[in-house]
C-alpha positions in Angstrom: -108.1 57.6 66.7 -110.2 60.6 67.6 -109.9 60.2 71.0 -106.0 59.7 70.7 -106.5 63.4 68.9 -108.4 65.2 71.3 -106.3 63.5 74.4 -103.4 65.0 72.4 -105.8 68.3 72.6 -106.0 68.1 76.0 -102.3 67.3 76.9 -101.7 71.0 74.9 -104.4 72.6 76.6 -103.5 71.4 80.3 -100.1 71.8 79.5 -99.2 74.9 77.6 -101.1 78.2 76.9 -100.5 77.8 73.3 -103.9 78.7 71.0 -104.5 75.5 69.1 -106.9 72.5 69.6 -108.3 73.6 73.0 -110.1 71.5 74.9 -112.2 72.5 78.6 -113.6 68.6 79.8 -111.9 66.2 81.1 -113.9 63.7 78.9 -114.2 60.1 80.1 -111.7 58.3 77.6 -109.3 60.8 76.4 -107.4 61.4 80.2 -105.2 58.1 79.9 -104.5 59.6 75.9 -103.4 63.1 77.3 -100.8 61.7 79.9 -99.3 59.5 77.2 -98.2 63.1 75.3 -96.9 64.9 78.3 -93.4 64.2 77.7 -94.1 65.4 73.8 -95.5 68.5 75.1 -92.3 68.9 77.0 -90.4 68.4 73.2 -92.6 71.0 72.2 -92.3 73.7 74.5 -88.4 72.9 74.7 -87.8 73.3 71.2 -90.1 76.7 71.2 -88.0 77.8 73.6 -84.8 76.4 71.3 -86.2 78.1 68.3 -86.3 81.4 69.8 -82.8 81.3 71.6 -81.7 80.8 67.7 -84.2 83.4 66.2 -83.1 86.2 69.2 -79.4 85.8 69.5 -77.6 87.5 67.0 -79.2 90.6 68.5 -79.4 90.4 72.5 -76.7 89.1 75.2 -77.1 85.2 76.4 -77.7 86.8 79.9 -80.7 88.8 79.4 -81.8 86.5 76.7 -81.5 83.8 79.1 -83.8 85.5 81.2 -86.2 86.8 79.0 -86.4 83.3 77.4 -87.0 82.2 81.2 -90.1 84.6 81.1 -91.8 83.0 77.8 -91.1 79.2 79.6 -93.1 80.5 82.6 -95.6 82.2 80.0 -96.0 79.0 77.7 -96.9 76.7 81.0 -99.0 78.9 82.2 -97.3 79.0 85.6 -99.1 75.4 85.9 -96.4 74.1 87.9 -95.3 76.7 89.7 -98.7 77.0 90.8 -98.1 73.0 92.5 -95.1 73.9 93.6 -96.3 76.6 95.9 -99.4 74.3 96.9 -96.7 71.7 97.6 -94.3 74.0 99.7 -96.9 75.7 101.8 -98.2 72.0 102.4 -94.7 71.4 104.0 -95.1 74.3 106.8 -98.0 72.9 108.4 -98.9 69.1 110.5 -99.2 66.5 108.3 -103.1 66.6 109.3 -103.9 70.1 107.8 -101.2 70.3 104.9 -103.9 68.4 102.2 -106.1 71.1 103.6 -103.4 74.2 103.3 -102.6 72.8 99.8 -105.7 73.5 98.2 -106.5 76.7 99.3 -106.6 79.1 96.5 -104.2 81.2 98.3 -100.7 81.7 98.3 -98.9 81.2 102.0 -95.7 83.2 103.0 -93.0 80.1 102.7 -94.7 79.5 99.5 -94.4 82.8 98.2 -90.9 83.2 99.4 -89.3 80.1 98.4 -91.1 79.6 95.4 -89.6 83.5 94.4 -85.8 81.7 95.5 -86.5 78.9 93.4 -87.5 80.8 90.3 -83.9 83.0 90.6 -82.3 79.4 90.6 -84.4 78.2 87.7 -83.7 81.7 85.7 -80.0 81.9 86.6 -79.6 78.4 85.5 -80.9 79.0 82.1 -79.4 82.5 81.6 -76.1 80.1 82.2 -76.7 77.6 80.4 -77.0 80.1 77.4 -73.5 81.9 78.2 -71.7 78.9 78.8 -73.3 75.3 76.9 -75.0 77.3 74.0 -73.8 73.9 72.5 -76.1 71.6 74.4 -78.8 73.5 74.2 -80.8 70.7 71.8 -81.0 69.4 75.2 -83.4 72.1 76.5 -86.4 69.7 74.7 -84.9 67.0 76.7 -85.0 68.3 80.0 -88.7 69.6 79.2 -89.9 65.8 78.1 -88.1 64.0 81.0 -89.7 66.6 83.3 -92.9 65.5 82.5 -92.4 62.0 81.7 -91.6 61.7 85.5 -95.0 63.2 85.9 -96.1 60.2 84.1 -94.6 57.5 85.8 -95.7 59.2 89.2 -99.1 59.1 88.3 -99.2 55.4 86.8 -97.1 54.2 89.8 -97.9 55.6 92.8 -100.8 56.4 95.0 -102.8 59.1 94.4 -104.1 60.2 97.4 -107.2 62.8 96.6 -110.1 61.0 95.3 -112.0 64.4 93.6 -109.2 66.2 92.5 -108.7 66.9 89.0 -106.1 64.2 88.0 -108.4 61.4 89.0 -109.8 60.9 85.7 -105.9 60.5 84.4 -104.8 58.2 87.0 -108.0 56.1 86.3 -107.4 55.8 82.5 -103.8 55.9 82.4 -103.4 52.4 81.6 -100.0 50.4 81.3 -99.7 50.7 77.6 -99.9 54.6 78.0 -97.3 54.5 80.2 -95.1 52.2 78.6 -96.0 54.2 75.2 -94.6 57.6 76.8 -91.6 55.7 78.0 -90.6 54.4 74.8 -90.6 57.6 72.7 -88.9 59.3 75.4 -86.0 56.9 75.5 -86.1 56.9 71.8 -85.4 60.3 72.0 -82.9 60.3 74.9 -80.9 58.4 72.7 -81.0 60.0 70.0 -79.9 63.3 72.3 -77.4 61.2 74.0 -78.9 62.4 77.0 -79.2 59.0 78.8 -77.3 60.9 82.4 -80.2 63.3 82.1 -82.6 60.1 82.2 -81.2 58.7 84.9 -81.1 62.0 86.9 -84.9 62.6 86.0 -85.2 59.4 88.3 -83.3 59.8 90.8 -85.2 63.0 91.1 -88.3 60.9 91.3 -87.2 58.4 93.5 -86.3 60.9 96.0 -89.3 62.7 95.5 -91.5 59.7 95.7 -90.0 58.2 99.5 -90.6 61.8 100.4 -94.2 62.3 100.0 -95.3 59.1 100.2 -94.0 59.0 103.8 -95.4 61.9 104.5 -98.9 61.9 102.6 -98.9 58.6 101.6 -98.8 59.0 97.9 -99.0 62.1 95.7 -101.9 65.4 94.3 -102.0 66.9 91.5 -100.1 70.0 93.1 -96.9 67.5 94.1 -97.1 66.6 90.2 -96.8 70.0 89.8 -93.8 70.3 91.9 -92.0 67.0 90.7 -91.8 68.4 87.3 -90.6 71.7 88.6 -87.3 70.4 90.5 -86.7 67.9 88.2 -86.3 70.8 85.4 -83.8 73.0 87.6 -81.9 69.4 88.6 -81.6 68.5 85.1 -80.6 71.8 84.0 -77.9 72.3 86.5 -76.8 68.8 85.7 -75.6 70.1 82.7 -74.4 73.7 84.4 -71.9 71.2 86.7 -70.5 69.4 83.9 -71.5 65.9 84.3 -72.4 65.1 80.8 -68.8 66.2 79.4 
């Protein structure tokens, strides 16, 4: 039980930049424990972000709450993923032979810079409409959140991970099949529950598409492409809802 507790710990600290139960090692034992939350972490950061929608409405516009709420979502992840996602683009401009290379360089490259900056607009004016115009799905916001991240967990269980000292080694040691069938579970419990079983299946189409795409390429994921899978599959899922396809 303790270390289901502290890999819970963990999962919050990786995860979020939310002061409780921090933990700094990547203990031997607790890594498979931590991916197993990562779609509850998503519940809990989407229903944060749900909370103060309903807390800061009455007294701002949907548009520039949407955005400011689009600040504390980047503020609560601690730009994790973004920070993946830029790895992951910059990755993209270079041969196939140096990209690994270009990915973990502590430095930000120009396509990175420039198309992560477009696709945080999209992300932002997605949300700001999403506010203005489904205010009444937004108990989905948790949803999109935990299926984000859920895909993060059935990338790492399932595919190749293709750099042997980087930091999500531990996890895709550890996670074992009963973590990931665990996370799966009390996702889809919760999909149901949401009715929000067309956002599943868009979190893995996402995947799918994303997984024939690097593994071609690299032959299996980093931690930086987990990064960037959750990333796009939070702006698909939220303009799934923007076009309409659950009504």
């Amino acid at each position: 039980m303790s270390n289901i507790f502290r890999g819970f710990a963990l999962a919050l600290s990786m995860l979020t930049t939310l002061p409780f139960f921090k933990v700094h090692n990547f203990h031997k034992g607790i890594n498979g424990h931590a991916a197993m939350f990562y779609p509850l972490i998503g519940v809990l950061l989407g229903t944060i972000l749900w909370a103060a929608y309903i807390l800061l409405s009455p007294y701002i516009s949907s548009t520039h709450l949407g955005i400011l709420l689009f600040a504390l979502w980047v503020v609560l992840t601690g730009a994790l993923h973004l920070d993946g996602f830029s790895d992951t683009i910059d990755g993209l401009y270079v041969e196939k032979s140096k990209a690994l290379e270009v990915m973990k360089e502590p430095h930000v490259g120009g396509m990175g810079m420039i198309l992560t900056v477009t696709f945080l607009i999209l992300k932002a004016s997605s949300l700001s409409l999403f506010l203005t115009d489904y205010e009444e799905l937004l108990y989905l916001l948790p949803a999109i959140l935990m299926l984000s991240r859920l895909n993060a967990v059935l990338a790492i269980y399932n595919y190749p991970y293709i750099t042997p000292s980087g930091m999500s080694t531990l996890t895709k040691e550890e996670l074992s099949k009963t973590h990931m069938f665990t996370a799966l579970f009390y996702s889809l419990v919760l999909v149901l529950i949401w009715k929000g079983f067309i956002l599943f299946l868009g979190s893995l189409l996402v995947l799918f598409v994303i997984k024939r795409f690097f593994i071609k390429r690299y032959g299996g994921f980093t931690g930086d492409i987990y990064g960037f899978t959750i990333e796009v599959t939070e702006l698909v899922l939220l303009n799934i809802v923007l076009f309409g396809i659950l009504s």
